[in-house]
C-alpha positions in Angstrom: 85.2 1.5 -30.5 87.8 3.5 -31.8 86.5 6.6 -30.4 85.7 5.2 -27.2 89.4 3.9 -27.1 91.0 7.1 -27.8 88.8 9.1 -25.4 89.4 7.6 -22.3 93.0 7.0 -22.8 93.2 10.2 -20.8 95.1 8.0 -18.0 95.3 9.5 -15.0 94.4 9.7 -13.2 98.4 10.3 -14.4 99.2 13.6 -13.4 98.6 16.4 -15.7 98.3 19.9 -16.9 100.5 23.1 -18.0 100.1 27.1 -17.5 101.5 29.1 -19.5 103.6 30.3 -16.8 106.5 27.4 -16.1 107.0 25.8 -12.4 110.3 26.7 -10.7 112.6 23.5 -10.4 112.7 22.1 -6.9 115.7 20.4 -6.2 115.7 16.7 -5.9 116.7 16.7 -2.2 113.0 18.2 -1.3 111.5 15.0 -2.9 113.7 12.6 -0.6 112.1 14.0 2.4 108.7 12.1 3.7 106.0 14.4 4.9 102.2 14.0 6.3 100.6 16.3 3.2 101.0 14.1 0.1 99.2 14.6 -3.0 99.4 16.9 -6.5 101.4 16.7 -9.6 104.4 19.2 -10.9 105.0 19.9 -14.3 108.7 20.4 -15.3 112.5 19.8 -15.5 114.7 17.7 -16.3 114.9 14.0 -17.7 115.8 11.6 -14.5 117.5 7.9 -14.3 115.5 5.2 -14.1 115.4 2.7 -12.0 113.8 -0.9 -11.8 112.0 -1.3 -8.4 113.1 -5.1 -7.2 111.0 -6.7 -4.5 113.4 -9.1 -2.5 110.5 -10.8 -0.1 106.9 -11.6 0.0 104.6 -9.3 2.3 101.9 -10.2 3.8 98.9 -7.4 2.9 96.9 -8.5 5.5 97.7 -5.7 7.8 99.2 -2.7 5.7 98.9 -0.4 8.8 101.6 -2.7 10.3 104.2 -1.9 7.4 105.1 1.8 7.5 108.0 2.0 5.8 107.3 3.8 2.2 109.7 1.2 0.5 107.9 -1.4 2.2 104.8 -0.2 1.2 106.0 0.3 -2.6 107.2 -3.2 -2.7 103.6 -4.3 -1.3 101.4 -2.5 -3.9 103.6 -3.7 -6.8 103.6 -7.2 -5.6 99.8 -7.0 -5.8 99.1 -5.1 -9.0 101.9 -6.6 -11.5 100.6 -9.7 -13.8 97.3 -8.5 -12.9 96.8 -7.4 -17.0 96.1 -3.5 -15.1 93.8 -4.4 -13.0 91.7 -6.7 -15.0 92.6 -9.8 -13.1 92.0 -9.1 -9.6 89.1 -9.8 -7.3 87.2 -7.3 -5.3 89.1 -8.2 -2.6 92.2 -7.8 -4.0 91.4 -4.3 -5.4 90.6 -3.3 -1.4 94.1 -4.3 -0.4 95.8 -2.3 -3.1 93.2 1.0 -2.1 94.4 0.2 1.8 98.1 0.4 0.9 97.6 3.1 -1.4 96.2 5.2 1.7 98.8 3.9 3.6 101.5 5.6 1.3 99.4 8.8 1.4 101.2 9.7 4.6 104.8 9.1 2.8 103.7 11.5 -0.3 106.3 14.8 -0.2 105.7 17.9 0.2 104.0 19.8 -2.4 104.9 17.1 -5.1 104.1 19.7 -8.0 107.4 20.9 -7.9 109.0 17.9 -7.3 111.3 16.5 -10.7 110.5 13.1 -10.3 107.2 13.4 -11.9 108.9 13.6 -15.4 109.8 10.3 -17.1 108.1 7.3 -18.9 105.7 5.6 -16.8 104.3 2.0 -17.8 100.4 2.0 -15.9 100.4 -0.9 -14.0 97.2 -1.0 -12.6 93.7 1.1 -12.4 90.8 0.4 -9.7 88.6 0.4 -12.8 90.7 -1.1 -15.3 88.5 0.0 -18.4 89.1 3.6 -17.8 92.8 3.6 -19.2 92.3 2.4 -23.0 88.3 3.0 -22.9 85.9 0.3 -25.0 88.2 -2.3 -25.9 89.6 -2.5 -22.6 86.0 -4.3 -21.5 85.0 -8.0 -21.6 84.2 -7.6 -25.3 87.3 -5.5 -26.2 89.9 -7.8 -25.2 88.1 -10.3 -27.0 89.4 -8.8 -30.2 92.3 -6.4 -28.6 94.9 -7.5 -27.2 97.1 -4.5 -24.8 101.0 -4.6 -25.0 101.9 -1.5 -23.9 100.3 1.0 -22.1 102.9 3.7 -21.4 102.5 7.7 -20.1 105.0 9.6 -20.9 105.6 13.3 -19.2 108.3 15.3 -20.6 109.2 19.0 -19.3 108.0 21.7 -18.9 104.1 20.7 -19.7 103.8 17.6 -22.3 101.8 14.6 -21.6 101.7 11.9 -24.0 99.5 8.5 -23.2 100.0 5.5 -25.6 98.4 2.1 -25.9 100.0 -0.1 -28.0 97.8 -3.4 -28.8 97.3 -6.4 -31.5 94.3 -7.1 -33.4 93.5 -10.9 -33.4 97.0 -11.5 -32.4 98.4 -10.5 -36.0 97.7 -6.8 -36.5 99.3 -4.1 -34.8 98.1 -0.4 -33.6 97.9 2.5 -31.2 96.2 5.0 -29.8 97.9 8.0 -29.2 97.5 11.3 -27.0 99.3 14.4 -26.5 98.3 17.3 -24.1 99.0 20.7 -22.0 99.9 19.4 -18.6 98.6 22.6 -15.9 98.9 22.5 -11.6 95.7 23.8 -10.5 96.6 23.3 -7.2 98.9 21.9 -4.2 97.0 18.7 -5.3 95.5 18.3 -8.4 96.4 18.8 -12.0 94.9 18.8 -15.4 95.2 17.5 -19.0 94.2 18.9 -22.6 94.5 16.3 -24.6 94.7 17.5 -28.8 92.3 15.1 -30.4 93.6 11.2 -31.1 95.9 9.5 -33.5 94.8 6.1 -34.6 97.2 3.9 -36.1 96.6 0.3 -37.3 98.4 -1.5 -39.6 99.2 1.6 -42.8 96.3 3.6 -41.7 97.2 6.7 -39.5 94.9 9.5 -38.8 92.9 11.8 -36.2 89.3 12.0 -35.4 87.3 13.8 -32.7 87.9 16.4 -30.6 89.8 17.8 -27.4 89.5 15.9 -24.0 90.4 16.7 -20.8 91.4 14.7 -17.1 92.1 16.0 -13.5 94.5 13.7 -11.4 95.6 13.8 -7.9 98.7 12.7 -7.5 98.9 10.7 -4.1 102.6 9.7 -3.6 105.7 10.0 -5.5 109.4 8.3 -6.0 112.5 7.2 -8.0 110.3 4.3 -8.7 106.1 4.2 -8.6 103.7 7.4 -8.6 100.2 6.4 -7.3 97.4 9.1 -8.5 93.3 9.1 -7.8 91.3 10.4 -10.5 88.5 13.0 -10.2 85.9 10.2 -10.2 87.7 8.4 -7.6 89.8 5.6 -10.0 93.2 4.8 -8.7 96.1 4.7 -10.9 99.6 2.9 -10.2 102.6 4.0 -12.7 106.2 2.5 -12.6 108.9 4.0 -13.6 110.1 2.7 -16.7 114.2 1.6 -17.4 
């Protein structure tokens, strides 16, 4: 199970990859500006503030079509994916409304969002279409039987450093994480990678490493001071919050 956890905590759909040749910084101002191409990841700069996203009145998700305002929108999705233990709790149903508001937001992604600074920053996962991907094995049926998630955090740090974490309890009394850090590389307007080193199991006194390099491609759909939304190669959507 261990394996299996440590494998697929290659998150995201996330966000992820770096050259050997550094991004030039945009400047912030170019990721204020809404535009019709969204999509893609950037991979460098500086640490940003953070900022707590607060949703002041309920939405209806009926009709996301009818909501085009990005903040309006961002409000919507994290009123349907938080308390929903990443996914795990929500119907099929409910799943559809997030992936319509989700394609809704597409339209407010900015331009070229590689080079845009806000991707850098701790991100708490707050959702995934298929919620096992993030965390692997023990995020199933029988997983959480035994495991319980407290933290599922991805952190990337300029100018090509991904780290995903999952923090969790054994039986409610014995603590561990999983651990990954990898090479963060734009492979194009839209898409980036991730070369994850091999895991770092902790539980309890026990720390150590086992298997080998892994690897994840991520799309990154829309970006802000507060949520990134990102569609994995095999289709899994991903919703991050900024952490503060």
């Amino acid at each position: 199970m261990a394996a299996a956890l440590a494998s697929s905590l290659a998150l995201s759909s996330s966000t992820l990859r770096g050259g050997s040749d550094p991004l030039k910084p945009k400047l912030p101002s170019l990721c204020a500006k809404p535009t019709n191409l969204g999509l893609a990841v950037s991979r460098q700069s500086h640490s940003l503030g953070r900022k707590t996203l607060r949703i002041s009145a309920t939405i209806s998700v009926s009709s996301p079509e009818l909501r085009t305002g990005p903040a309006e929108l961002a409000a919507t999705i994290l009123s349907l994916v938080i308390n929903s233990d990443r996914g795990v709790l929500l119907k099929k149903e409910h799943h559809k409304e997030v992936a319509q508001v989700a394609e809704a937001l597409k339209s407010y992604c900015v331009s070229e969002p590689v080079t845009c600074p806000l991707i850098f920053g701790d991100w708490d996962v707050l959702y995934c279409s298929v919620p096992t991907s993030p965390g692997g094995g023990y995020r199933s049926a029988l997983g959480r039987l035994f495991l319980k998630t407290k933290e599922m955090i991805q952190v990337i740090e300029a100018p090509d450093i991904v780290k995903n974490q999952v923090s969790f309890s054994v039986f409610g009394f014995l603590d561990g994480e999983v651990s990954l850090t990898g090479k963060l590389k734009a492979l194009d307007g839209e898409w980036v990678q991730v070369i994850f080193e091999p895991p770092e199991l902790k539980v309890g006194p026990f720390d150590f490493r086992y298997g080998g390099e892994s690897e994840v491609k991520l799309q990154i759909t829309y970006i802000d001071e507060n949520i990134r939304l990102g569609k994995g190669s095999r289709g899994s959507l991903f919703v991050f919050r900024r952490m503060g």
